[in-house]
PyMOL Python script that loads the backbone (N, CA, C, O; Angstrom):
from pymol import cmd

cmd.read_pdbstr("""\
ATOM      1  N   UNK A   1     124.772  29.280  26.460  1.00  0.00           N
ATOM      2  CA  UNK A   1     125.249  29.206  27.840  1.00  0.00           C
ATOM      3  C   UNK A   1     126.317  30.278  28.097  1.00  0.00           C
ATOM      4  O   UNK A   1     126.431  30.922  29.139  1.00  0.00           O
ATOM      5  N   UNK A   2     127.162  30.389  26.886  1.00  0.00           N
ATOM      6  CA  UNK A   2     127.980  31.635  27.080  1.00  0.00           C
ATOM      7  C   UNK A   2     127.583  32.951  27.649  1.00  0.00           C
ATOM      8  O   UNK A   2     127.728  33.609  28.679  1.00  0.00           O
ATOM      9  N   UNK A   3     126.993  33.022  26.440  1.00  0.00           N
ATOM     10  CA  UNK A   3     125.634  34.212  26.773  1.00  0.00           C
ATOM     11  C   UNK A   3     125.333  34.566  27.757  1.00  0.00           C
ATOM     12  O   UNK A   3     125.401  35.736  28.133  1.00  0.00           O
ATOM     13  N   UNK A   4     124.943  33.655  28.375  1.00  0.00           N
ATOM     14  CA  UNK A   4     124.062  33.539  29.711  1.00  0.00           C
ATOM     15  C   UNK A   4     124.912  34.039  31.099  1.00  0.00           C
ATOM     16  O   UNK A   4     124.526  34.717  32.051  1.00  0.00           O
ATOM     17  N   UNK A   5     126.264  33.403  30.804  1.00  0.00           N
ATOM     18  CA  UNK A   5     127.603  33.613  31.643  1.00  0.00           C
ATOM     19  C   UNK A   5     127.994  35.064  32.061  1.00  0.00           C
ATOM     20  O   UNK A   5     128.055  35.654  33.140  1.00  0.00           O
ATOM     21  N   UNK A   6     128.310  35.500  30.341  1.00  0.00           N
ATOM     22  CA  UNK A   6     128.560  36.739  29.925  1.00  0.00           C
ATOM     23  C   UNK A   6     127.495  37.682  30.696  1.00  0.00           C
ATOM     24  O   UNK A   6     127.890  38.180  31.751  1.00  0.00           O
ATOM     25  N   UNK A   7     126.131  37.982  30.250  1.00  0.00           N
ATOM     26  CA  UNK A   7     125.152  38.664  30.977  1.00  0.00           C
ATOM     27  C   UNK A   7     125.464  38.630  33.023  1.00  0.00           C
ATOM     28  O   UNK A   7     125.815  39.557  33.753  1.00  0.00           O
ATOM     29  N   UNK A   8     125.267  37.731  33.237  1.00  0.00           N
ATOM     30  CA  UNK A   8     125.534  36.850  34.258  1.00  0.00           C
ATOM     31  C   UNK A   8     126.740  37.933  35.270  1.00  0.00           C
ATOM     32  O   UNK A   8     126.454  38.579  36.278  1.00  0.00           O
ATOM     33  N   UNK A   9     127.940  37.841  34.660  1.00  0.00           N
ATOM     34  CA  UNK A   9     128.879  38.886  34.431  1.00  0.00           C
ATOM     35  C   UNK A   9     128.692  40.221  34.903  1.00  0.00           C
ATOM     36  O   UNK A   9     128.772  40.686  36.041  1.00  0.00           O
ATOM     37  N   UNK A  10     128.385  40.822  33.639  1.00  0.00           N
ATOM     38  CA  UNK A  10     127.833  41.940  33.068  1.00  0.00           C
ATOM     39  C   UNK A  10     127.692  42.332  34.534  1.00  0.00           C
ATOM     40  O   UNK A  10     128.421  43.004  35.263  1.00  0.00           O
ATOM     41  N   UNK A  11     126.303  41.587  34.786  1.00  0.00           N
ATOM     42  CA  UNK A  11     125.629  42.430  36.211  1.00  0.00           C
ATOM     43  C   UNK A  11     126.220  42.297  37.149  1.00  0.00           C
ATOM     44  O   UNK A  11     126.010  43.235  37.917  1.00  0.00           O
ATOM     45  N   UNK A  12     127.055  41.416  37.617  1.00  0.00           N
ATOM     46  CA  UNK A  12     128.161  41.544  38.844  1.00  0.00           C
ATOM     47  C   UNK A  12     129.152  42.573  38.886  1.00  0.00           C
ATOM     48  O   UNK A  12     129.671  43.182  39.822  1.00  0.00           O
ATOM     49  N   UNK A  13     129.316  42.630  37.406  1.00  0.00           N
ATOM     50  CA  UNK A  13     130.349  43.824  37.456  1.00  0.00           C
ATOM     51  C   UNK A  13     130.162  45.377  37.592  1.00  0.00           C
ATOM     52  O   UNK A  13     130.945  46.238  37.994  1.00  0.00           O
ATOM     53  N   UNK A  14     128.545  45.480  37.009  1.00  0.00           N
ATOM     54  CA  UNK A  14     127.841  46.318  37.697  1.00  0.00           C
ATOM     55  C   UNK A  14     127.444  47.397  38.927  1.00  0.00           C
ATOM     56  O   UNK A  14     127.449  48.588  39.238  1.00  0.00           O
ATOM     57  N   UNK A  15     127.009  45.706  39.492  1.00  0.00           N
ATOM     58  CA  UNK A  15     126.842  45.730  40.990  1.00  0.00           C
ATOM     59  C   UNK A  15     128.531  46.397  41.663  1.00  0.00           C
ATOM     60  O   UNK A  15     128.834  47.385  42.333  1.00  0.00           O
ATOM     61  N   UNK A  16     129.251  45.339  41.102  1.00  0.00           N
ATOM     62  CA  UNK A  16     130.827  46.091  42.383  1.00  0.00           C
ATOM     63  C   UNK A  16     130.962  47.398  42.055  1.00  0.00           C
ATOM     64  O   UNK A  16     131.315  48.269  42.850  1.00  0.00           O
ATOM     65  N   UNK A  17     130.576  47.641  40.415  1.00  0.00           N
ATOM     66  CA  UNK A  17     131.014  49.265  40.447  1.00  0.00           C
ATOM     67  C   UNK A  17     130.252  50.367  41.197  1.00  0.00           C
ATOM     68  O   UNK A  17     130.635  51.520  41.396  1.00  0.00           O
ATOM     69  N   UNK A  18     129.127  49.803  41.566  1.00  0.00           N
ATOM     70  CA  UNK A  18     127.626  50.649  42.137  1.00  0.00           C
ATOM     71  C   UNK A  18     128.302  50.842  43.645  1.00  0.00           C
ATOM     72  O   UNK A  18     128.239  51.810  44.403  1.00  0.00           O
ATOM     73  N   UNK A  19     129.025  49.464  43.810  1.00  0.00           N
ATOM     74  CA  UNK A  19     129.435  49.292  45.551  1.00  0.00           C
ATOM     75  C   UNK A  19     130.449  50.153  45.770  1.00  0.00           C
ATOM     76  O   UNK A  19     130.465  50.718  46.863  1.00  0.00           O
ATOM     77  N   UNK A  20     131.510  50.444  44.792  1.00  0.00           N
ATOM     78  CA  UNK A  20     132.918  51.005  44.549  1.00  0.00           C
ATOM     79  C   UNK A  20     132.358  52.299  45.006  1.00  0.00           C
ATOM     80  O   UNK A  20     132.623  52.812  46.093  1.00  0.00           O
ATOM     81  N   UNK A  21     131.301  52.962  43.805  1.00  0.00           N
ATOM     82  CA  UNK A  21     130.856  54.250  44.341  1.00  0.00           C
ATOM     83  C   UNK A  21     130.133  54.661  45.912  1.00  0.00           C
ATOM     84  O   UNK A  21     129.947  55.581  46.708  1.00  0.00           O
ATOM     85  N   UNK A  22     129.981  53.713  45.742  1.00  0.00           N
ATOM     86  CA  UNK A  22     129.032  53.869  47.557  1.00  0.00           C
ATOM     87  C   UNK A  22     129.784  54.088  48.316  1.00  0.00           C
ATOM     88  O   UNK A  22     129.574  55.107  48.973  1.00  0.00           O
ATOM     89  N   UNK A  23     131.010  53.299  48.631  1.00  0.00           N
ATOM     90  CA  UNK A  23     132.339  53.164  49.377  1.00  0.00           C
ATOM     91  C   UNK A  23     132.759  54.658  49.386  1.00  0.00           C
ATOM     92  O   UNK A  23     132.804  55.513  50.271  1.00  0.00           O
ATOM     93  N   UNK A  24     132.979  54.646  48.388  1.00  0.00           N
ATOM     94  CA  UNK A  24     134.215  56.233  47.575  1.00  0.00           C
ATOM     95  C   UNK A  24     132.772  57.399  48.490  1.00  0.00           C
ATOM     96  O   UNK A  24     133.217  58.227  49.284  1.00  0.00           O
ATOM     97  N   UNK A  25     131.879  57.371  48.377  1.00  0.00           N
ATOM     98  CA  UNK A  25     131.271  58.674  48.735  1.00  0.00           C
ATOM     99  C   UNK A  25     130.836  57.833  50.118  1.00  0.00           C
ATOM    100  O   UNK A  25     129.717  57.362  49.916  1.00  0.00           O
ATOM    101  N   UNK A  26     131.116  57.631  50.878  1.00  0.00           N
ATOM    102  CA  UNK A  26     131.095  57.257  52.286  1.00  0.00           C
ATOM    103  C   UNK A  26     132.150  57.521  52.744  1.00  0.00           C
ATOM    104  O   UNK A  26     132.245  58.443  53.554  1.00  0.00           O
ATOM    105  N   UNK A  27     133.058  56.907  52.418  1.00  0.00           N
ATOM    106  CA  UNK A  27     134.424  57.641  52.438  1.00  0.00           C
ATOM    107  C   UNK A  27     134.783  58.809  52.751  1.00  0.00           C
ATOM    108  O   UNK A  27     135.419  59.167  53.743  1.00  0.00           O
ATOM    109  N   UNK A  28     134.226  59.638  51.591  1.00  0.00           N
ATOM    110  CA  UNK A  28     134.463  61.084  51.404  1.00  0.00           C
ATOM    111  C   UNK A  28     133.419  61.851  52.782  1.00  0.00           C
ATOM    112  O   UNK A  28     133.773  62.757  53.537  1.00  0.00           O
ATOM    113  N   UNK A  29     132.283  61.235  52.762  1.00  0.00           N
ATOM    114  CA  UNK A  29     131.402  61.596  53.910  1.00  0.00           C
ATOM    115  C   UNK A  29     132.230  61.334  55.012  1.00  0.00           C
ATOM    116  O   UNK A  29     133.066  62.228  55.150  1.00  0.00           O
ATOM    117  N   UNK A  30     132.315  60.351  55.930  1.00  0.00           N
ATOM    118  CA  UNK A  30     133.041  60.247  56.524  1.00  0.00           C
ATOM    119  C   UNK A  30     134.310  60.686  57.305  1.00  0.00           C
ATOM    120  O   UNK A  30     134.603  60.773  58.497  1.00  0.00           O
ATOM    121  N   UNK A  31     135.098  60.987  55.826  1.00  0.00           N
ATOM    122  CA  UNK A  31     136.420  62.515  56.242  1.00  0.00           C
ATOM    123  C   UNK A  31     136.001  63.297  57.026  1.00  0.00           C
ATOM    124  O   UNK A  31     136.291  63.458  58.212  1.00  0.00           O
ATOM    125  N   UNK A  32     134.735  64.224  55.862  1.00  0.00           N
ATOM    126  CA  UNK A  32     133.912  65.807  56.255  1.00  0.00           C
ATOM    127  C   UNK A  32     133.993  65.650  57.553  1.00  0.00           C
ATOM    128  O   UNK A  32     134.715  66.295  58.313  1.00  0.00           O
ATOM    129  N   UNK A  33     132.787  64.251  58.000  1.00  0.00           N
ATOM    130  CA  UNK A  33     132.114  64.362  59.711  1.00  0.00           C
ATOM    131  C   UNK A  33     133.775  64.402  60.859  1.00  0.00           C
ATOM    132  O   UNK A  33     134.038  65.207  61.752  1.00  0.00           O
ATOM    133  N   UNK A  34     134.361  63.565  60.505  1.00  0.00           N
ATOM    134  CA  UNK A  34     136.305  63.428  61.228  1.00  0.00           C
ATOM    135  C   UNK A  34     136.267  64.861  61.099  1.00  0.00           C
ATOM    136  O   UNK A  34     135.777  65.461  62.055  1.00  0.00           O
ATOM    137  N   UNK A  35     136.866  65.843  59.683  1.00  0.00           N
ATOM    138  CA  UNK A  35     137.332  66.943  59.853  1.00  0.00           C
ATOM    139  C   UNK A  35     136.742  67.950  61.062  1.00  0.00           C
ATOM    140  O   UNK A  35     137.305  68.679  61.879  1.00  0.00           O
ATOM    141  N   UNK A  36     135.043  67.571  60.720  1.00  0.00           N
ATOM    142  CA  UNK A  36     134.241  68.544  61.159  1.00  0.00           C
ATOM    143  C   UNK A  36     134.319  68.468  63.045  1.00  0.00           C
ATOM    144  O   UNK A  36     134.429  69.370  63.877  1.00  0.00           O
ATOM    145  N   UNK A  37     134.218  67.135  63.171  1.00  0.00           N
ATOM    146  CA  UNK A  37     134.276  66.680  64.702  1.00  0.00           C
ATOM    147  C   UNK A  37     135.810  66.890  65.251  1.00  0.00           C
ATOM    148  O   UNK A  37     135.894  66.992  66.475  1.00  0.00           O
ATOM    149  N   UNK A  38     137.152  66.975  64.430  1.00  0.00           N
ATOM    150  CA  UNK A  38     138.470  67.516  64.976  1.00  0.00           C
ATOM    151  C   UNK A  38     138.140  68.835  65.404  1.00  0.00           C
ATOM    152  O   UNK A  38     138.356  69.145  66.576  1.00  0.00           O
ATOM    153  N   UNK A  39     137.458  69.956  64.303  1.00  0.00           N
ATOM    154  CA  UNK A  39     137.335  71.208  64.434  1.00  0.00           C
ATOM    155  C   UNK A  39     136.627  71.663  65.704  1.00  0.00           C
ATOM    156  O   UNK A  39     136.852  72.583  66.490  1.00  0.00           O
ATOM    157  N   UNK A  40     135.563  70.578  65.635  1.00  0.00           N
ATOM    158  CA  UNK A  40     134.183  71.418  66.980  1.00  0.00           C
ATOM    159  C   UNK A  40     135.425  70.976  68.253  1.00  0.00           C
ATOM    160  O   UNK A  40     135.484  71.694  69.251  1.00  0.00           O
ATOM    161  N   UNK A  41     136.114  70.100  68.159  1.00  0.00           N
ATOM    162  CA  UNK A  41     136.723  70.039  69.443  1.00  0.00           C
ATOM    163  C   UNK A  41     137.801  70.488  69.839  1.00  0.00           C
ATOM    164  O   UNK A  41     138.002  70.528  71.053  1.00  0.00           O
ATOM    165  N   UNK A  42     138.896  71.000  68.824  1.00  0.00           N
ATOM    166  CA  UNK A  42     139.426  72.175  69.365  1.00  0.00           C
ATOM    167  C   UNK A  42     138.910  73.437  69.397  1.00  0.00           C
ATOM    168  O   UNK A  42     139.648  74.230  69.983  1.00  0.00           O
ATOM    169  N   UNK A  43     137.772  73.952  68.917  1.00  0.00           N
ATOM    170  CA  UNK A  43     137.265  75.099  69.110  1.00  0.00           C
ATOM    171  C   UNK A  43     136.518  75.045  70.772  1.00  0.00           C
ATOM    172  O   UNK A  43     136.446  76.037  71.498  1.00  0.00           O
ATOM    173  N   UNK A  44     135.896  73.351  71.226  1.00  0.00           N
ATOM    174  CA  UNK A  44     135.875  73.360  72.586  1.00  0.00           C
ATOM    175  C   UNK A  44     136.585  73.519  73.282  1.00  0.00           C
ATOM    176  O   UNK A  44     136.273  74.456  74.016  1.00  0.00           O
ATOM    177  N   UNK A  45     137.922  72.877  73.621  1.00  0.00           N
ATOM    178  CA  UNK A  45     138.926  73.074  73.958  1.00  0.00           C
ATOM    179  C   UNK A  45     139.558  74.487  74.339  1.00  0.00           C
ATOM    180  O   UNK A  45     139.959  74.736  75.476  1.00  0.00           O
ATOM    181  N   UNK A  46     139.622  75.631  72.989  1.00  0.00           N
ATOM    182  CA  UNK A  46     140.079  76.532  73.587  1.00  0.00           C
ATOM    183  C   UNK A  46     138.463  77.599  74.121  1.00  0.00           C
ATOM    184  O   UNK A  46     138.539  78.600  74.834  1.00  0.00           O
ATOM    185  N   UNK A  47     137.735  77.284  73.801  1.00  0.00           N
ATOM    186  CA  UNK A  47     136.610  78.269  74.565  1.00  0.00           C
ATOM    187  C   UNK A  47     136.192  77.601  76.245  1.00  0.00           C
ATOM    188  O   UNK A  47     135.662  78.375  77.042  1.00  0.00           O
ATOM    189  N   UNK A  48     136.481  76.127  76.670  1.00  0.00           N
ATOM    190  CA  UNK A  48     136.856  75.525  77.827  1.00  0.00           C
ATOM    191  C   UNK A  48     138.012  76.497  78.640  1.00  0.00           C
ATOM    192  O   UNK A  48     137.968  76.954  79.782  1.00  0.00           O
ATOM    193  N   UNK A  49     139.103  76.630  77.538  1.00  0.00           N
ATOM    194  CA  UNK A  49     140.166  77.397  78.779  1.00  0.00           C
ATOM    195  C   UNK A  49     139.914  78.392  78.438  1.00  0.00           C
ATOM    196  O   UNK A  49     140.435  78.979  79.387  1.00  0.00           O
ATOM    197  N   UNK A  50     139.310  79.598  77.510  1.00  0.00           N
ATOM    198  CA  UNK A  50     138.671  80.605  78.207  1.00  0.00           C
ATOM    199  C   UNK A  50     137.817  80.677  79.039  1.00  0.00           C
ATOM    200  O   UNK A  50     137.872  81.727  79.678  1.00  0.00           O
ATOM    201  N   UNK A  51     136.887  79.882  79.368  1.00  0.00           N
ATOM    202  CA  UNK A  51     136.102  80.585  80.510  1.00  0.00           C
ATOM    203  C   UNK A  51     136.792  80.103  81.683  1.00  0.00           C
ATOM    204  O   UNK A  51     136.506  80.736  82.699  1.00  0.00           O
ATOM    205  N   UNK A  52     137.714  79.053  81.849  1.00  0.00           N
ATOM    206  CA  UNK A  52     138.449  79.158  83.178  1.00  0.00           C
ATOM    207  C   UNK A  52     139.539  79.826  83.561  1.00  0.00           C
ATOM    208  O   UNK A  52     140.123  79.750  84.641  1.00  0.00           O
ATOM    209  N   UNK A  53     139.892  80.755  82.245  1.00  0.00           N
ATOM    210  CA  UNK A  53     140.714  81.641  82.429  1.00  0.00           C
ATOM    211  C   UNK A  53     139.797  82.939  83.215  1.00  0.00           C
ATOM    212  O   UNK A  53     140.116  83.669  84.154  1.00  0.00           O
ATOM    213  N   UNK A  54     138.496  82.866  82.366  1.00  0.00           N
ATOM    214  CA  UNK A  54     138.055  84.073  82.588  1.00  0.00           C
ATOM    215  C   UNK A  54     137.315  83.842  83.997  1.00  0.00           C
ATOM    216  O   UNK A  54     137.165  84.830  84.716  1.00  0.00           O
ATOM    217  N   UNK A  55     136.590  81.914  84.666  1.00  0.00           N
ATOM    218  CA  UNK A  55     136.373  82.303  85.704  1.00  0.00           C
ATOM    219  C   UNK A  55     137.587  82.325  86.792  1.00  0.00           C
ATOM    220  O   UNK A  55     137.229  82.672  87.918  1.00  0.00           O
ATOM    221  N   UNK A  56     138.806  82.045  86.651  1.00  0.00           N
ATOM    222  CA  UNK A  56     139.740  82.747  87.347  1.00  0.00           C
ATOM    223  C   UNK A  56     140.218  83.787  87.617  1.00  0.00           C
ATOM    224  O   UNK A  56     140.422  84.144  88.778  1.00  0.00           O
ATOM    225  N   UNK A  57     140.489  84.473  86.592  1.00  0.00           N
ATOM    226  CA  UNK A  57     140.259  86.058  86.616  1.00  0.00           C
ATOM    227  C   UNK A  57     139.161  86.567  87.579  1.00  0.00           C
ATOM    228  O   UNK A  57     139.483  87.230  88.565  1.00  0.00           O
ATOM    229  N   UNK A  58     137.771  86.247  87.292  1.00  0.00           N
ATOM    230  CA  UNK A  58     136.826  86.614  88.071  1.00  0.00           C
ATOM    231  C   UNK A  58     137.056  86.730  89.638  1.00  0.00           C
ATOM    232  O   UNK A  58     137.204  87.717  90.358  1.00  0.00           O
ATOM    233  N   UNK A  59     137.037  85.509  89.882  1.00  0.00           N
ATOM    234  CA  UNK A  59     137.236  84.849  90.945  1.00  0.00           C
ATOM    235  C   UNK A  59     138.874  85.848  92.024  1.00  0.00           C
ATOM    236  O   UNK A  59     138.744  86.423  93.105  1.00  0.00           O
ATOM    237  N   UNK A  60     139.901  85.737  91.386  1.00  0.00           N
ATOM    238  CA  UNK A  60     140.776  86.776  91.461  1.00  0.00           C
ATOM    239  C   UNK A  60     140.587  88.500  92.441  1.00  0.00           C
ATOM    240  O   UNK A  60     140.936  88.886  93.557  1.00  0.00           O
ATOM    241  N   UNK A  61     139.590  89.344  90.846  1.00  0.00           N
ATOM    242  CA  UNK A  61     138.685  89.999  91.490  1.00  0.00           C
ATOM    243  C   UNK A  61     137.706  90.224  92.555  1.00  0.00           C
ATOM    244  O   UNK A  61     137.696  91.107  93.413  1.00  0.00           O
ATOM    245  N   UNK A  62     136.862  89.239  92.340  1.00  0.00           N
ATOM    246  CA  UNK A  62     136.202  89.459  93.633  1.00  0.00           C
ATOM    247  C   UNK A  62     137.043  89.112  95.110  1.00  0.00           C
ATOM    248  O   UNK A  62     136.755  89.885  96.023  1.00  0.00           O
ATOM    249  N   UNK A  63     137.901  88.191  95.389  1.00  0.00           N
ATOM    250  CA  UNK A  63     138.525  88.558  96.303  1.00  0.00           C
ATOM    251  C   UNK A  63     138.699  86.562  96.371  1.00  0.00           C
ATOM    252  O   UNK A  63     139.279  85.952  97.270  1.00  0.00           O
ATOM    253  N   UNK A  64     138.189  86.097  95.471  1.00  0.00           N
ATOM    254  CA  UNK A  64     137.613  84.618  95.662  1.00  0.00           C
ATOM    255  C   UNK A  64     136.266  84.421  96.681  1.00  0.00           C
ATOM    256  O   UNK A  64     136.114  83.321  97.212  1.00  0.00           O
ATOM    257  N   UNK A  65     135.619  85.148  96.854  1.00  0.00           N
ATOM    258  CA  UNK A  65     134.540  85.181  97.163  1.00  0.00           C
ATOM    259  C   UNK A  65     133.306  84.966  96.790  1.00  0.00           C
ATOM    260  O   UNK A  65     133.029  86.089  96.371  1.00  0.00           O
ATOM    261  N   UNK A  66     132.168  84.206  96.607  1.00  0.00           N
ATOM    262  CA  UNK A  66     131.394  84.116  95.885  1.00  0.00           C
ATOM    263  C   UNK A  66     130.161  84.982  95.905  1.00  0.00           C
ATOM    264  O   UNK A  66     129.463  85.147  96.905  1.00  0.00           O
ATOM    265  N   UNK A  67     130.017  85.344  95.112  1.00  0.00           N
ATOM    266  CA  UNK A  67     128.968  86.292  94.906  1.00  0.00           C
ATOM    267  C   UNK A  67     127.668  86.492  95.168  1.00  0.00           C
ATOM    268  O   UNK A  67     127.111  87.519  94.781  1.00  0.00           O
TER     269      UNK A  67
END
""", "prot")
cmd.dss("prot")
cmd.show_as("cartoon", "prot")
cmd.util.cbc("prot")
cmd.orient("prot")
């Protein structure tokens, strides 16, 4: 019956370590997509106020007139 316990065990402890790793690299996935999705959106951000810099400027030029 010990035995049986022990084995019993064994594979639970297994299992959490299998889960531990799953966690840990979800985790780590997870960061990447955050880092990656901070980045795309300040790179939106400032290419947003360039083109309303640049359609102001435009706009400026032509007299504010539309073209």
């Amino acid at each position: 019956k010990l035995a049986r316990v022990n084995e019993n065990l064994a594979r639970k402890i297994a299992s959490r370590n299998e889960f531990d790793r799953t966690i840990a690299e979800t985790e780590a996935a997870y960061l990447k997509i955050l880092e990656s999705s901070q980045t795309l959106l300040s790179v939106l951000k400032r290419e947003a106020g360039n083109l309303t810099k640049a359609t102001a400027s435009e706009q400026k030029s032509s007299g504010g007139k539309d073209s």
